[in-house]
C-alpha positions, 0 to 999 in steps of 0.5 A: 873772661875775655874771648882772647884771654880764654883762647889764650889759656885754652891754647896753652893747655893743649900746647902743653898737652900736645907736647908731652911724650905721655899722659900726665907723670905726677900731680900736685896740689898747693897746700896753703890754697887747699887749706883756705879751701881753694881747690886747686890741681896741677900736672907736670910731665918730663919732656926731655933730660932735666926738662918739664912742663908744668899746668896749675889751675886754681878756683877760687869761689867765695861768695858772701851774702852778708854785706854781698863781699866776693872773692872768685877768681880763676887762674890758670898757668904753665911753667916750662922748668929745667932742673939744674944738676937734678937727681934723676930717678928712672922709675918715674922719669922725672927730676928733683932738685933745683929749677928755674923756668919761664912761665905764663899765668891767666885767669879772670876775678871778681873780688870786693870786699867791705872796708872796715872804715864804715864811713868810706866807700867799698868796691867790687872790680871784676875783670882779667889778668895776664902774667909772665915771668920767672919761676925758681924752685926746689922739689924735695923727695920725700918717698918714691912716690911723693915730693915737696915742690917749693916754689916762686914767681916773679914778673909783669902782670897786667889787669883790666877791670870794671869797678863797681860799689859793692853791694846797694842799689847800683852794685851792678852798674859799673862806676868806671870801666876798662881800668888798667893796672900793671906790676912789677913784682912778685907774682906766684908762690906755692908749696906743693904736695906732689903725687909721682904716678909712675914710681 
């Protein structure tokens, strides 16, 4: 990763660390990743009425030795949501209900995979992104201690990236350098499984 792109991330980890009135009020972790083995982990803290902060992290770390395929990538992000007419319980000091906010996403990835037209060429790209946009999602209560966070992103990210053939005699030498790709688009999706700490 980038030393602007890791001094980005760190600096919204401790941001939203710093901000917070305490310690991390639930976790989480995104179904559908955890069930392709991706581990993943997140935390949300209220910071005010119908307000809090959200930091996801996601590892990504498969490595194939057959035909050298890879797919590793790690991303982090925070959300800033406001839930709009909430349903409010006191013990935990969080909210459910319906939210939308802003958000900010940034990780590093090295992804090849084989073609399966063996008579084309396969490649690798390594490199880094940045994302923002806007999230909207609904929380679910499902006891005093659990909820269901259901969620989606939209919005611009950036890539850049050096291309590689993957696998062979020159898998490690870059055929193309610094490429770069924008979108527009859909961006994140999850389906949470949420662990409120304080009831």
């Amino acid at each position: 990763m980038k030393p602007l792109l890791r001094y980005i991330l760190i600096s919204l980890v401790l941001i939203t660390i710093g901000y917070s009135k305490a310690d991390a009020q639930a976790i989480k972790t995104n179904i559908p990743l955890i069930v392709t083995g991706n581990p993943n982990i997140g935390v949300e803290w209220s910071v005010g009425k119908q307000l809090t902060l959200n930091g996801d992290i996601l590892w990504a770390p498969y490595l194939f030795k057959k035909n050298e395929e890879v797919f590793r990538t790690l991303i982090g992000s925070v959300d800033f949501r406001y839930y709009i007419n909430p349903k409010y319980y006191y013990t935990n000091d969080l909210w459910d209900g319906l939210y939308i906010g802003p958000y900010v996403m940034a990780g590093n990835f090295n992804i090849g995979l084989k073609r399966s037209d063996e008579s084309k060429m396969s490649y690798r790209r390594k490199g880094w992104g940045l994302s923002t946009g806007a999230t909207i999602g609904y929380k679910f209560y499902l006891s005093s201690r659990f909820r269901l966070d259901i969620n989606a992103g939209v919005g611009y990210a950036h890539l850049q990236y050096d291309k590689y053939q993957l696998g062979g005699a020159y898998a490690d030498y870059p055929l193309e350098r610094k490429k770069t790709k924008s979108y527009w688009g859909p961006t994140k999706f999850g389906i949470h499984l949420v662990y409120n700490i304080f009831r």
